[in-house]
Backbone as CSV, one residue per row, in Angstrom:
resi,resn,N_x,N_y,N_z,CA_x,CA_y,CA_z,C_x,C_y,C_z
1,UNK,-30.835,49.983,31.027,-30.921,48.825,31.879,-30.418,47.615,31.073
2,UNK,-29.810,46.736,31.636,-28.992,45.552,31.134,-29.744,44.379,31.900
3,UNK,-30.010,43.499,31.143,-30.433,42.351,31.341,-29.266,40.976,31.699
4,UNK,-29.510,40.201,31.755,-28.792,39.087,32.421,-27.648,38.517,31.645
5,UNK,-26.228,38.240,32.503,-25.349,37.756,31.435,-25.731,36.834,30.611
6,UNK,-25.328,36.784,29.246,-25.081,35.716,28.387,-24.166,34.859,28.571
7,UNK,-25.062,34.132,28.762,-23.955,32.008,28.976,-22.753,32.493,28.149
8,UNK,-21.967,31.785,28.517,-21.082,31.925,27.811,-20.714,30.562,26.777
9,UNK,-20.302,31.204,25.889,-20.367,30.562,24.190,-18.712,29.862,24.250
10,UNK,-18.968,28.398,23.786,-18.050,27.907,23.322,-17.163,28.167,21.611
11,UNK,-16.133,27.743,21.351,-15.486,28.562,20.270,-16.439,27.937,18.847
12,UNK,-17.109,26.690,19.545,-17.619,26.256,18.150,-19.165,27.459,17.689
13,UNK,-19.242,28.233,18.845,-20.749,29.266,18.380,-21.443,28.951,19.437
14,UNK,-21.813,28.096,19.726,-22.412,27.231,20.809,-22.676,27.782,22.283
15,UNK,-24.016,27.754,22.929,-23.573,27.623,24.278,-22.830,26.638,24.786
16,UNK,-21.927,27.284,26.124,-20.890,25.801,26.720,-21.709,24.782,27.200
17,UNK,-23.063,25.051,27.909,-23.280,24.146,28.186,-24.007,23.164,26.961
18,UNK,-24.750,23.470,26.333,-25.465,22.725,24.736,-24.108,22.190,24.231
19,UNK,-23.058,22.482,24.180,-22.425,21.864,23.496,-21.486,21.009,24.330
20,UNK,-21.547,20.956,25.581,-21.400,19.724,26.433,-22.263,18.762,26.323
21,UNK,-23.322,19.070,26.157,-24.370,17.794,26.646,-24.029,17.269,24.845
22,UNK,-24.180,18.097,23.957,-23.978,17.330,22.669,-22.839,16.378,22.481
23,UNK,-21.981,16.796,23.392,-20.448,15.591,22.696,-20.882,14.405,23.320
24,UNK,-22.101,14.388,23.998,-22.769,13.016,24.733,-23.731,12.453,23.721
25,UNK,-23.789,13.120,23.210,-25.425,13.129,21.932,-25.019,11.489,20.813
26,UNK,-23.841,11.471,20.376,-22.899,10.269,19.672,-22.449,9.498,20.411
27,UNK,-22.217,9.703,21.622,-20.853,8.619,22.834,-19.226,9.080,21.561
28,UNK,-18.753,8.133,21.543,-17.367,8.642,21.661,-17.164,9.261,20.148
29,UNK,-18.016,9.115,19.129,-17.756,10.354,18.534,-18.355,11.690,18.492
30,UNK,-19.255,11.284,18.867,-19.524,13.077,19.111,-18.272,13.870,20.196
31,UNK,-17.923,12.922,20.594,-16.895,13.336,22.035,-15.538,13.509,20.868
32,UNK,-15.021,12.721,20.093,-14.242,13.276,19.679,-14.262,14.358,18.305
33,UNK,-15.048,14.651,17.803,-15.713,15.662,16.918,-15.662,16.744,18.067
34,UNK,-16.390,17.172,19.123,-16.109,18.278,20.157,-14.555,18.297,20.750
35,UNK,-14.257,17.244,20.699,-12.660,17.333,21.287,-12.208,18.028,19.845
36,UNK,-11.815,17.672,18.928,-11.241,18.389,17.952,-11.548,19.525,17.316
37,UNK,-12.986,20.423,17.685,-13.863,21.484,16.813,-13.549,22.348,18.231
38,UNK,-13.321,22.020,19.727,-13.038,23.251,20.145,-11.725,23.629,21.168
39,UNK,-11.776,25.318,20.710,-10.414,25.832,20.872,-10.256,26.427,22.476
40,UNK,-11.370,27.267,22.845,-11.003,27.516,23.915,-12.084,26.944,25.515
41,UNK,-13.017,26.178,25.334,-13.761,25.928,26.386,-13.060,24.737,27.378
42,UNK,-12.986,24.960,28.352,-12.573,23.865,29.352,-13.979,23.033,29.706
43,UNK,-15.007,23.782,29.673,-16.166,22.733,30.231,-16.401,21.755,29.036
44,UNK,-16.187,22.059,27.747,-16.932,21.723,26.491,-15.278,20.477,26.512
45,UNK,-14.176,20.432,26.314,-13.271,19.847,26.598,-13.497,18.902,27.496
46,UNK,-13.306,19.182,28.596,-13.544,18.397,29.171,-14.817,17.192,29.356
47,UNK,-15.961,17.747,28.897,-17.146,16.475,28.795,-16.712,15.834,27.596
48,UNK,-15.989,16.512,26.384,-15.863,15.684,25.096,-14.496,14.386,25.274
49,UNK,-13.666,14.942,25.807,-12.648,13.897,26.652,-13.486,13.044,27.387
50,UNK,-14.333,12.845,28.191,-14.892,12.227,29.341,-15.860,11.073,28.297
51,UNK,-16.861,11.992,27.622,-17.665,11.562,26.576,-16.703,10.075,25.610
52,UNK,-15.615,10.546,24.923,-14.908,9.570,24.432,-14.348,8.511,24.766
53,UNK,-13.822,8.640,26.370,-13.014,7.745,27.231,-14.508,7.088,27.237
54,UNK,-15.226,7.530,27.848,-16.471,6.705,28.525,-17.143,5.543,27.552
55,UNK,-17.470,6.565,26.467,-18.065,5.393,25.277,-17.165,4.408,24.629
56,UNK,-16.179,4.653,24.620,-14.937,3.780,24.101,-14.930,2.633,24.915
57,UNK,-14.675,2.778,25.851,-14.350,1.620,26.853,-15.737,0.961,27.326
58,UNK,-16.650,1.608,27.324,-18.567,1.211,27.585,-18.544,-0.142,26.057
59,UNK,-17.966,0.520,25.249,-18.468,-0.228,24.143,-17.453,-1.436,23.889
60,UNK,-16.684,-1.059,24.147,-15.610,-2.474,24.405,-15.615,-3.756,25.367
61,UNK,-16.886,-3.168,26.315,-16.990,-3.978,27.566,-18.162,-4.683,26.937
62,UNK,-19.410,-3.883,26.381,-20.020,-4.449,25.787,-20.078,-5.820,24.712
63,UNK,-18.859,-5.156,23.918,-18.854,-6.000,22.861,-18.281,-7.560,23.591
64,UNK,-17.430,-6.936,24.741,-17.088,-8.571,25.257,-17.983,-9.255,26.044
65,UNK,-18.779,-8.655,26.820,-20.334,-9.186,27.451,-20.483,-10.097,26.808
66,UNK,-21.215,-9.377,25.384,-22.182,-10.027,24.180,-21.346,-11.256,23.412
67,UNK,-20.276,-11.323,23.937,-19.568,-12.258,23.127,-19.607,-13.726,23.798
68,UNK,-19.722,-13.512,25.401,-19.979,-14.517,26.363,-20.686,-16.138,25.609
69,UNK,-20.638,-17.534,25.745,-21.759,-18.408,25.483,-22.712,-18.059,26.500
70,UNK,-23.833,-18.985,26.034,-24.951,-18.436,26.774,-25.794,-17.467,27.446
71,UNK,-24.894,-16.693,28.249,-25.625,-15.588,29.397,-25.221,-14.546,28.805
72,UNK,-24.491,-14.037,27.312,-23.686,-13.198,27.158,-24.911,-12.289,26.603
73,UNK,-25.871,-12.770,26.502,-26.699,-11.847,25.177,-27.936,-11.112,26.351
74,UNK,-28.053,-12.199,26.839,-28.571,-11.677,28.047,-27.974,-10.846,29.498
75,UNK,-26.733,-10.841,29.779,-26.134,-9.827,30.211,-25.958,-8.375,29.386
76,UNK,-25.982,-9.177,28.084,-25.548,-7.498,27.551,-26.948,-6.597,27.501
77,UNK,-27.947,-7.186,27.489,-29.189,-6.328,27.655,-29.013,-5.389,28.861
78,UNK,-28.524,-5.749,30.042,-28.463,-5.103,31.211,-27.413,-3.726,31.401
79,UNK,-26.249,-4.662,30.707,-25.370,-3.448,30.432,-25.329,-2.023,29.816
80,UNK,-26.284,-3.245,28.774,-26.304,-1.605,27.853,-27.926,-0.777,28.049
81,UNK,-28.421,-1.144,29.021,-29.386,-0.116,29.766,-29.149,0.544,30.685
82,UNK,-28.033,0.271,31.205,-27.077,0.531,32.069,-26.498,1.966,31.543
83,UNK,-25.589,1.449,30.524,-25.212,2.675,29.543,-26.055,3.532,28.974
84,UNK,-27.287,3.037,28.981,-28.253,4.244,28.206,-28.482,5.081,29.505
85,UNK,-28.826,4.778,30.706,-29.199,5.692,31.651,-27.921,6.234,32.115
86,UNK,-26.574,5.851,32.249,-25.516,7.526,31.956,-25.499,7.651,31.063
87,UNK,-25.550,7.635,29.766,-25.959,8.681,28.945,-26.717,9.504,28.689
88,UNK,-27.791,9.095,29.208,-28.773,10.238,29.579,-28.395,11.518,30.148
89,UNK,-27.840,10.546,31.788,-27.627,10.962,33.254,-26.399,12.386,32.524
90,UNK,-25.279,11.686,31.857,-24.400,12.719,31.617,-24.643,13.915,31.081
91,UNK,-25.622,13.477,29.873,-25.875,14.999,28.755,-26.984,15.833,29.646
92,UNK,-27.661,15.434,31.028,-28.330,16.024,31.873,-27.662,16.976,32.567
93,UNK,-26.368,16.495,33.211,-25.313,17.142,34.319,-25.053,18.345,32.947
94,UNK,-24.786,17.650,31.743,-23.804,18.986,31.475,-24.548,19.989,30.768
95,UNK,-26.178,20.188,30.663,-27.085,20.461,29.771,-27.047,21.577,31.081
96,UNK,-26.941,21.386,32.486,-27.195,22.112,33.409,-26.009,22.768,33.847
97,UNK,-24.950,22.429,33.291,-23.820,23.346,33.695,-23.012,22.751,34.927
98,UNK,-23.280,21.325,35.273,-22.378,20.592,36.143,-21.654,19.343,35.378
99,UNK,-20.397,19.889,36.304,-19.387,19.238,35.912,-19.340,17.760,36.367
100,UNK,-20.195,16.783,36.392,-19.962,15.424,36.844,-19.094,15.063,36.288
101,UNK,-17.885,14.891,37.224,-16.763,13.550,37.246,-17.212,11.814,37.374
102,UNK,-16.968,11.195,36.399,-17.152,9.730,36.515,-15.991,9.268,37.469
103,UNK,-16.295,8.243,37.759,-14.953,7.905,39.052,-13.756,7.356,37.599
104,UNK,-12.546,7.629,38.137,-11.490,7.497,36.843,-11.531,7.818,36.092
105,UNK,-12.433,7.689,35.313,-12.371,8.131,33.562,-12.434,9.207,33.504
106,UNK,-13.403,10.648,34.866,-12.762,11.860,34.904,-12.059,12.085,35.516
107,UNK,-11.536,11.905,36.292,-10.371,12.035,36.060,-8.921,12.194,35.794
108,UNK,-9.292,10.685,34.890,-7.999,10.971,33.564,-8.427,11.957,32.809
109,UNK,-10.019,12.433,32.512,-10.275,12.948,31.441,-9.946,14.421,31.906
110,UNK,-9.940,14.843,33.229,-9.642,16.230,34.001,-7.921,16.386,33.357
111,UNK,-7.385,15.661,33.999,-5.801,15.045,33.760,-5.437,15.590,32.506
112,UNK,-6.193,15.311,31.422,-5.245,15.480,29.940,-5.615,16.807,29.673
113,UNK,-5.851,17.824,30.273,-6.485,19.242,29.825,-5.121,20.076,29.480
């Protein structure tokens, strides 16, 4: 008697999905550390592309928020709670084996596969 398939393993050893939700674990470097460590997963690829675009540009928006006079320090509090709950939200989708597309950034991030 045979028991239940085994998830299937990304090239880094990894389950695909654990090692999706991890390229979320850093924002855009963990995303690009998984973009470059794997060879054959499309799910694990693809969140680490998504992961990088996302935090890259999250953190660039940020940094110009916070740069604002006055309201800037206090907008950026919002933002970047903002950003903490998809980051959460993301390494959740992909911890479960769904593929959430962000509007644009997946995808472009679908796009470059």
């Amino acid at each position: 008697m045979t028991g239940p398939p085994a998830p299937p393993r990304s090239s880094t050893g990894l389950d695909e999905n654990l090692a999706a939700a991890l390229s979320y674990v850093g924002g855009a470097v963990t995303g690009v550390l998984f973009l470059a460590l794997e060879q054959r997963s499309a799910v694990v690829r693809f969140h680490a592309r998504q992961s990088a675009i996302t935090f890259l540009v999250l953190a660039v928006v940020y940094l110009l928020i916070h740069s604002l006079p006055v309201v800037g320090r206090f907008l950026a509090f919002f933002v970047l709670m903002g950003i903490i709950v998809l980051w959460v939200f993301l390494m959740v989708k992909a911890v479960r084996g769904q593929r959430y597309k962000l509007p644009y950034i997946g995808d472009w991030a679908e796009e470059k596969q």
